[in-house]
Gaussian input, Z-matrix of N, CA and C with variables (Angstrom, degrees):
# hf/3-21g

backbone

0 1
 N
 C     1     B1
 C     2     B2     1     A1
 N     3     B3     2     A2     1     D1
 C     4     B4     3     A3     2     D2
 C     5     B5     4     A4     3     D3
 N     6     B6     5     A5     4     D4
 C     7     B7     6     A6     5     D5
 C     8     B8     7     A7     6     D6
 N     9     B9     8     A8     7     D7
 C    10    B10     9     A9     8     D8
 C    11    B11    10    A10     9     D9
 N    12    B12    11    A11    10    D10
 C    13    B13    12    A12    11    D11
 C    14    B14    13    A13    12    D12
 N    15    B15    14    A14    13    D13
 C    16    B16    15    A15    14    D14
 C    17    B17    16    A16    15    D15
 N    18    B18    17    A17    16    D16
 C    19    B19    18    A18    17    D17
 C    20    B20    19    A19    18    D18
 N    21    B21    20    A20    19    D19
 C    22    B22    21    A21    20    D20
 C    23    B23    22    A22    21    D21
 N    24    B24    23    A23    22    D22
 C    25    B25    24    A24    23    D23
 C    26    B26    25    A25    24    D24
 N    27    B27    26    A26    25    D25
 C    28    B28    27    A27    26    D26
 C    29    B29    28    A28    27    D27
 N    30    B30    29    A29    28    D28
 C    31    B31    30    A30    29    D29
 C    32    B32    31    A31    30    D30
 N    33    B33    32    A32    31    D31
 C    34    B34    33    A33    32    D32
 C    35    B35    34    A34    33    D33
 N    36    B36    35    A35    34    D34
 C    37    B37    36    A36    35    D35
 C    38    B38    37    A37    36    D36
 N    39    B39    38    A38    37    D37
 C    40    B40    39    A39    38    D38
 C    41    B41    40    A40    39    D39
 N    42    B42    41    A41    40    D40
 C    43    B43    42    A42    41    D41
 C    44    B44    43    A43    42    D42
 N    45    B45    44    A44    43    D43
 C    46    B46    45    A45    44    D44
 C    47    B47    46    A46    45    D45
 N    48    B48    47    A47    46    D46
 C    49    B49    48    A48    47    D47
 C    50    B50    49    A49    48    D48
 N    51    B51    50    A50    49    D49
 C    52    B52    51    A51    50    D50
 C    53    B53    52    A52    51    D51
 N    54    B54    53    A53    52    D52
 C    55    B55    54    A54    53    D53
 C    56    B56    55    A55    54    D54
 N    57    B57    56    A56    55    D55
 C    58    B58    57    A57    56    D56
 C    59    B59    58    A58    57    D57
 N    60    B60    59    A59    58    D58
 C    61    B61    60    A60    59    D59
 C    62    B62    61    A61    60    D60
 N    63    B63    62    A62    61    D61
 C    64    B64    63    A63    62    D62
 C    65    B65    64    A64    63    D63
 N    66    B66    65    A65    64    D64
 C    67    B67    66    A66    65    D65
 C    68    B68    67    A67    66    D66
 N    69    B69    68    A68    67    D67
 C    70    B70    69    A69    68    D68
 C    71    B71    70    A70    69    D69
 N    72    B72    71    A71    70    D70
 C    73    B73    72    A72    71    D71
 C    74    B74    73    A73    72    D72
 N    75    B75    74    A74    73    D73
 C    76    B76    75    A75    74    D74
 C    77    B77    76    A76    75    D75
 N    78    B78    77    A77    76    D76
 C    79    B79    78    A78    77    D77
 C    80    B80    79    A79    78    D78
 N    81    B81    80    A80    79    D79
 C    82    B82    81    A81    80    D80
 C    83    B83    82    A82    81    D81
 N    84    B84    83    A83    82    D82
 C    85    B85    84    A84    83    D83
 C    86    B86    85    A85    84    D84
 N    87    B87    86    A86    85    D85
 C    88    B88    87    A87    86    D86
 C    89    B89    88    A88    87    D87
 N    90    B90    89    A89    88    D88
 C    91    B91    90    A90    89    D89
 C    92    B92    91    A91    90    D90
 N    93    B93    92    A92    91    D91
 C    94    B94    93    A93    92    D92
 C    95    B95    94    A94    93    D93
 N    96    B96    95    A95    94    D94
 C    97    B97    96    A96    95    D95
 C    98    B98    97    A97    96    D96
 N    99    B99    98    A98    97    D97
 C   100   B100    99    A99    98    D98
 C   101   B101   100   A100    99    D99
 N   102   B102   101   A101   100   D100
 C   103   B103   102   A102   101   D101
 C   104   B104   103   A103   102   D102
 N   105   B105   104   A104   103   D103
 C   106   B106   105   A105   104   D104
 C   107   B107   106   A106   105   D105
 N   108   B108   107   A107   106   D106
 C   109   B109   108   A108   107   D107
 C   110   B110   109   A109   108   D108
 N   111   B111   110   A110   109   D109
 C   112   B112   111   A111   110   D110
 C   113   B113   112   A112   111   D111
 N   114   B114   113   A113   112   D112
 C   115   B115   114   A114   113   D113
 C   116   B116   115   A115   114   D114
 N   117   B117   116   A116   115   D115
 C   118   B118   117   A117   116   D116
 C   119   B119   118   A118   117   D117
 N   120   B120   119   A119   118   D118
 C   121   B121   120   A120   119   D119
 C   122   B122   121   A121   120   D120
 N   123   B123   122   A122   121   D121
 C   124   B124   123   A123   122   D122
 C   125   B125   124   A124   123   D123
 N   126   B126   125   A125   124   D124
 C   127   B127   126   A126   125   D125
 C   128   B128   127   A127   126   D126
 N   129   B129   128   A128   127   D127
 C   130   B130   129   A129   128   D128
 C   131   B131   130   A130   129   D129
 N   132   B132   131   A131   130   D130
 C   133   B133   132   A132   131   D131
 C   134   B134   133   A133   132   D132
 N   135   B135   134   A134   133   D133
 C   136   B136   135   A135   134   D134
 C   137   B137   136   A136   135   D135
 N   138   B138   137   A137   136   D136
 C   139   B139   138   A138   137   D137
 C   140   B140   139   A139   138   D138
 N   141   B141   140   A140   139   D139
 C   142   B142   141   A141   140   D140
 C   143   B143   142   A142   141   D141
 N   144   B144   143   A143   142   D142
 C   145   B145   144   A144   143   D143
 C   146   B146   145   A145   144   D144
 N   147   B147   146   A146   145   D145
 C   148   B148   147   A147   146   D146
 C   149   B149   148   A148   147   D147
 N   150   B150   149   A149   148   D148
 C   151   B151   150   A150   149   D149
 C   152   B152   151   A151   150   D150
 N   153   B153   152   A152   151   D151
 C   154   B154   153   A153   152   D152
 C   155   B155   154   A154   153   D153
 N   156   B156   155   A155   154   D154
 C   157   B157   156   A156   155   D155
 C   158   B158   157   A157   156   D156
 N   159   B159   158   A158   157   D157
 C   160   B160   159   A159   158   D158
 C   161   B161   160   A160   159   D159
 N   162   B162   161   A161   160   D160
 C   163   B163   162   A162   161   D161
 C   164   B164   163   A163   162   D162
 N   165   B165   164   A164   163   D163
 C   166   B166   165   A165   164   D164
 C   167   B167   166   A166   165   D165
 N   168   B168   167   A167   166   D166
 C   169   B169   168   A168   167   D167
 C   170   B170   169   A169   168   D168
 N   171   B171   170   A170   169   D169
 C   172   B172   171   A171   170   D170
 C   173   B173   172   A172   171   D171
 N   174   B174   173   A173   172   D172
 C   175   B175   174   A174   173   D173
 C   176   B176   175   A175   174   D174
 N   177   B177   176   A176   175   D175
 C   178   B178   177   A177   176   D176
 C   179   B179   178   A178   177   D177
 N   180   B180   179   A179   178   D178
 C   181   B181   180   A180   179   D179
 C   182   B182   181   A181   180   D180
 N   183   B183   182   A182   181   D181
 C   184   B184   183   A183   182   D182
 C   185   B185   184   A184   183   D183

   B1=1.4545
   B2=1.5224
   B3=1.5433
   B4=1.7782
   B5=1.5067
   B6=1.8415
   B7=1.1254
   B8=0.9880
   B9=1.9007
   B10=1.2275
   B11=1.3903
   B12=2.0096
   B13=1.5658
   B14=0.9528
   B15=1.8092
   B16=1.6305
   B17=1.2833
   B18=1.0024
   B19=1.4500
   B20=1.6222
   B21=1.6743
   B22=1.0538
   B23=1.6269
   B24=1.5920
   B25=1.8637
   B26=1.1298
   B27=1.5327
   B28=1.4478
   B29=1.5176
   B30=1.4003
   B31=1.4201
   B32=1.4643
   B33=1.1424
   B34=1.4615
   B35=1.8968
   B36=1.9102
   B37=1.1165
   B38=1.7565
   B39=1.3566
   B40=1.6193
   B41=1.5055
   B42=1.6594
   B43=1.2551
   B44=1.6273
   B45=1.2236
   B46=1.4565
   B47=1.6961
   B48=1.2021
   B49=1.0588
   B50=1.4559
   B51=1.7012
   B52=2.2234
   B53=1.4294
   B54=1.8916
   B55=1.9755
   B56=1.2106
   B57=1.6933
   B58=1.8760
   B59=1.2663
   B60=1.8926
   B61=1.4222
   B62=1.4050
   B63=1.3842
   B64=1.3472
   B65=1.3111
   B66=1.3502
   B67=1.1444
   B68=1.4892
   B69=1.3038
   B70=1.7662
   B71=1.4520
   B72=1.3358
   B73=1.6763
   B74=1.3293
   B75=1.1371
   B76=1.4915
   B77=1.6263
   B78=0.9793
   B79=1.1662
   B80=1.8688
   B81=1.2887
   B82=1.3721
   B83=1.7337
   B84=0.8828
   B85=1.5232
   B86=1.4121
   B87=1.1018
   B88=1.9192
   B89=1.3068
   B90=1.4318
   B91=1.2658
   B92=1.8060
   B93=1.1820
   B94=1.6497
   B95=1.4404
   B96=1.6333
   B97=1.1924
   B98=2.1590
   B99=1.4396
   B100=1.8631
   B101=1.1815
   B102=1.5159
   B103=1.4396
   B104=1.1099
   B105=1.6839
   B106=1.7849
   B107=0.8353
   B108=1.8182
   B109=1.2892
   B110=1.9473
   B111=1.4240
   B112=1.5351
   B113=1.8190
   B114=1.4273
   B115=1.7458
   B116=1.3275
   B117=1.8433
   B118=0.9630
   B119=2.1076
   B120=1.3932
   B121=1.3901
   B122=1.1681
   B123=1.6805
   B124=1.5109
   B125=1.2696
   B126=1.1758
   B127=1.4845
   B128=1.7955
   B129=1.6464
   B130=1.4087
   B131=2.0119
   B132=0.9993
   B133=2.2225
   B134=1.4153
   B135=1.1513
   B136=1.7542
   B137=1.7326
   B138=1.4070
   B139=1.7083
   B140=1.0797
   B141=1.5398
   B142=1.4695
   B143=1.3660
   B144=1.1431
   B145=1.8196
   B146=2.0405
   B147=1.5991
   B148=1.1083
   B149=1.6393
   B150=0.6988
   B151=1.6321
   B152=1.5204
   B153=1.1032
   B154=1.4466
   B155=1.3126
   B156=1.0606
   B157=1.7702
   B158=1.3271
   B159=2.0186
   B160=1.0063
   B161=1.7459
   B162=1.1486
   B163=1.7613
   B164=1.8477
   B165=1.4649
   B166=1.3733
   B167=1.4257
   B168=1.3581
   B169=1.4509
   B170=1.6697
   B171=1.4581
   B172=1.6733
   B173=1.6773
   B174=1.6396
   B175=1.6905
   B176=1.3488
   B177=1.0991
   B178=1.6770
   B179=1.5676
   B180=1.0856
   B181=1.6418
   B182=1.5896
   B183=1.2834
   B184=1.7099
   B185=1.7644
   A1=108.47
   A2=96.89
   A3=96.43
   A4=102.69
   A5=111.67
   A6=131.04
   A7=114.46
   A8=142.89
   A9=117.13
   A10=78.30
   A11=104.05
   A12=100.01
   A13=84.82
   A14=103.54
   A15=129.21
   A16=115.17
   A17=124.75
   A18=143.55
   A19=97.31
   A20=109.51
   A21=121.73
   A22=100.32
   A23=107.51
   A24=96.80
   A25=125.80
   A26=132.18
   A27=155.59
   A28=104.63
   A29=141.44
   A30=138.98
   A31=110.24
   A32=120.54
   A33=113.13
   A34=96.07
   A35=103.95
   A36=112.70
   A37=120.07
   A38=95.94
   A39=86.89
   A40=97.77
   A41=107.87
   A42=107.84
   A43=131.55
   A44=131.38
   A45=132.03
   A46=97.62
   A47=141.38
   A48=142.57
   A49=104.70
   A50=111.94
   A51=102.24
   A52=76.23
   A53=67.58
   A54=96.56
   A55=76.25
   A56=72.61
   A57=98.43
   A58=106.92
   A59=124.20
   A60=109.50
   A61=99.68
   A62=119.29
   A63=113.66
   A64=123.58
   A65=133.66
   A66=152.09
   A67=125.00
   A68=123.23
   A69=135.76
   A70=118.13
   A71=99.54
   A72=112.19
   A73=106.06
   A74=135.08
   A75=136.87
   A76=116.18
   A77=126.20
   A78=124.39
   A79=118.85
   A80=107.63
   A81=109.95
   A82=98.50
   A83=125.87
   A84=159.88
   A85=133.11
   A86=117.16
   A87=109.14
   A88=131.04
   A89=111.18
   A90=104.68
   A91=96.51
   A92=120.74
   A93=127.35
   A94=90.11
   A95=101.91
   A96=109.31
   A97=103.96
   A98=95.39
   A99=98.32
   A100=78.00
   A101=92.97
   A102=114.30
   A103=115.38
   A104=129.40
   A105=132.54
   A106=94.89
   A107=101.65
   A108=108.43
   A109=109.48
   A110=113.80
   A111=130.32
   A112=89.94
   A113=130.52
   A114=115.36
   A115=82.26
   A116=134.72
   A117=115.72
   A118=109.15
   A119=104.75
   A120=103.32
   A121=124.65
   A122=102.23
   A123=112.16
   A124=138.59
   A125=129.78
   A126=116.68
   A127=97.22
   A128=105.73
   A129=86.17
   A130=75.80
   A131=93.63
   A132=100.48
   A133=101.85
   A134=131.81
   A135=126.57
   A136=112.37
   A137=100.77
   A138=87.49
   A139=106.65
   A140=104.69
   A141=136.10
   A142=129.38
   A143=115.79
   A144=163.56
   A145=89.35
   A146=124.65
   A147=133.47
   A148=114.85
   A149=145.32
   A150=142.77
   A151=119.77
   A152=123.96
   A153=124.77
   A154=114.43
   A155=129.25
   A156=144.41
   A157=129.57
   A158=131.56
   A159=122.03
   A160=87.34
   A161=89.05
   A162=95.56
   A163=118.66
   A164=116.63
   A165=109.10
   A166=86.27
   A167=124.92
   A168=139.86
   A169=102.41
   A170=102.51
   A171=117.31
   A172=109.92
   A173=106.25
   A174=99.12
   A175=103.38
   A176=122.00
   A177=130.37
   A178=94.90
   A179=113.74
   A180=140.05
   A181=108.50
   A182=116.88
   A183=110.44
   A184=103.09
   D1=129.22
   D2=178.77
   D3=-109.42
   D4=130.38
   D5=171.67
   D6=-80.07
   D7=160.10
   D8=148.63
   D9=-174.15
   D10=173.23
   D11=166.95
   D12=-139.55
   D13=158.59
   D14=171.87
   D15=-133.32
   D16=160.25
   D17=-164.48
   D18=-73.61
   D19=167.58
   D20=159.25
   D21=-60.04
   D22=157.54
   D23=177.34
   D24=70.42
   D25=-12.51
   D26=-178.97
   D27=-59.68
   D28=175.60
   D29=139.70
   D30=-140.88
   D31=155.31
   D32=156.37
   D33=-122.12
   D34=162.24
   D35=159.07
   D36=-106.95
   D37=137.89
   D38=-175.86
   D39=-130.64
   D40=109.08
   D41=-172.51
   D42=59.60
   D43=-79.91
   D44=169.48
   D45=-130.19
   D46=-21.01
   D47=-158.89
   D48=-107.32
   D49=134.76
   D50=171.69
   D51=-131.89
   D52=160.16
   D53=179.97
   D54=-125.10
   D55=164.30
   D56=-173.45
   D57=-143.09
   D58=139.57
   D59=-179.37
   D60=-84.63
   D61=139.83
   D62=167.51
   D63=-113.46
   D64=2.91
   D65=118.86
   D66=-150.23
   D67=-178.00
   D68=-162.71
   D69=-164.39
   D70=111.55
   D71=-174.76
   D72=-116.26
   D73=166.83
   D74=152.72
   D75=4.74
   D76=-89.83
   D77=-175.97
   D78=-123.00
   D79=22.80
   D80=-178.37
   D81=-139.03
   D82=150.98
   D83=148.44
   D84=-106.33
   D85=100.47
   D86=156.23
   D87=-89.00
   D88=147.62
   D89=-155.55
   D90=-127.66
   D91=160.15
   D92=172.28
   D93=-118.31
   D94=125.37
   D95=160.41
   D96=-112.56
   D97=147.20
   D98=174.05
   D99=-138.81
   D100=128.81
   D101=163.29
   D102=-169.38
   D103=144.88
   D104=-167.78
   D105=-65.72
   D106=159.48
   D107=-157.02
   D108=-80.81
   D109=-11.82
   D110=-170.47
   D111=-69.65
   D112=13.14
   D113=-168.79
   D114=-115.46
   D115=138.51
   D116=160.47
   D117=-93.42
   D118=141.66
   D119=155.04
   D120=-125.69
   D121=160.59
   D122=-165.39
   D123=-144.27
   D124=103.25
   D125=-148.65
   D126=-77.88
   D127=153.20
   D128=168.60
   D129=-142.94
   D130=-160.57
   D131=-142.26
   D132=-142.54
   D133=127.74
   D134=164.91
   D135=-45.98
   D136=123.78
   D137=164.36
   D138=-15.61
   D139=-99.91
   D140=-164.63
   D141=-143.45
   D142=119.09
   D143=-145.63
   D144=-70.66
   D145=104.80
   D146=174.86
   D147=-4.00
   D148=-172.52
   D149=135.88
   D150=-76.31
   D151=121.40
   D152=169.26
   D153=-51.59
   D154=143.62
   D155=157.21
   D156=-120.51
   D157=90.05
   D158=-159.64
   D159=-112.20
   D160=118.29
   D161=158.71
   D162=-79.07
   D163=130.85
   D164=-163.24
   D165=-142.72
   D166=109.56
   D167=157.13
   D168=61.19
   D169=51.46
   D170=176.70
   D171=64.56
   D172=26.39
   D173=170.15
   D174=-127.82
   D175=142.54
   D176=-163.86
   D177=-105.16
   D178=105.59
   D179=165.83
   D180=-67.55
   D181=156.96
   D182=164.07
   D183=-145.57

């Protein structure tokens, strides 16, 4: 597995296909992918997203 980070505006090529950041917030990114149509892509999703913890006037909510 290759790690790396790129800028907003960045691309990488992977094989025949580049991604592109097209923007970056806090915890989300969009990305442009171009690629022929013979590449399949695929999003796949975290199970499930930590538990939230909002502390509100010294009481821990969930």
């Amino acid at each position: 597995m290759l790690k790396i980070t790129i800028k907003p505006g960045d691309s990488i090529a992977i094989d025949r296909a580049k991604v592109k950041v097209t923007q970056s917030t806090y915890n989300r990114i969009q990305l442009e992918i171009d690629a022929p149509p013979e590449i399949a892509i695929r999003r796949e999703k975290a199970e499930s997203p930590a538990p939230r913890v909002v502390v509100v006037k010294g009481e821990k909510k969930m």
